[in-house]
N, C-alpha and C positions, 0 to 999 in steps of 0.2 A: 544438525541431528533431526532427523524426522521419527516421529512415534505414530503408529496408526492404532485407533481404537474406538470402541462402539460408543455410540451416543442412542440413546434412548426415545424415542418417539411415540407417540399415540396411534399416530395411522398407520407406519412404517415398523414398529417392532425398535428393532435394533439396525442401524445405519451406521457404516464408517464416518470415521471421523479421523481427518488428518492434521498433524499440528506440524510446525517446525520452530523450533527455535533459531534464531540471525543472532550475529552475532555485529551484523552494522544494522540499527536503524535509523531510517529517514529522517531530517532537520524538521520535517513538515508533514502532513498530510493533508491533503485537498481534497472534499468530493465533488465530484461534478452530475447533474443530470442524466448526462449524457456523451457518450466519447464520440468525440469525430471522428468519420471516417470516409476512404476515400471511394471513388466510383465503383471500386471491385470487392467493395466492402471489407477492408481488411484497417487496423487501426491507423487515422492518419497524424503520425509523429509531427509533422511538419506544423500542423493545426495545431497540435498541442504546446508543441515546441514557441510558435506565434502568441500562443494565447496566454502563456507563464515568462515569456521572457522579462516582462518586469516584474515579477513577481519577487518579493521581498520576504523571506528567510526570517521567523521569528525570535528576537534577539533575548537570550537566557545567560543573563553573566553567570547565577549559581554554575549551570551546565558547563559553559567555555571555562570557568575555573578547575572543573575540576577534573577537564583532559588535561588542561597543562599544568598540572600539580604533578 
């Protein structure tokens, strides 16, 4: 579901503002500096992909309990 609606600013007036509700969210989030990218400057997954593949998933029993209830 997406809602769009005005947010309020000082130098701007009134500015959109877009929300959406998911209905999957991610196990994780990570920020980075910076996203890698390739010579055509476009995102490079592969860098990304390299740089998280050992990356470890934070362990929450509350949570895993209570999809498989």
């Amino acid at each position: 579901m997406r809602r769009r609606s005005g947010a309020t600013t000082p130098k701007w007036g009134e500015r959109p503002l877009a929300s959406r509700v998911v209905k999957w969210l991610s196990d994780d989030v990570v920020f980075i500096d910076e996203v890698p990218k390739t010579s055509v400057g476009k995102f490079s997954e592969k860098d990304l992909r390299d740089r998280f593949d050992t990356h470890q998933l934070p362990v929450n029993d509350q949570h895993t309990h209570a999809l498989t209830s």
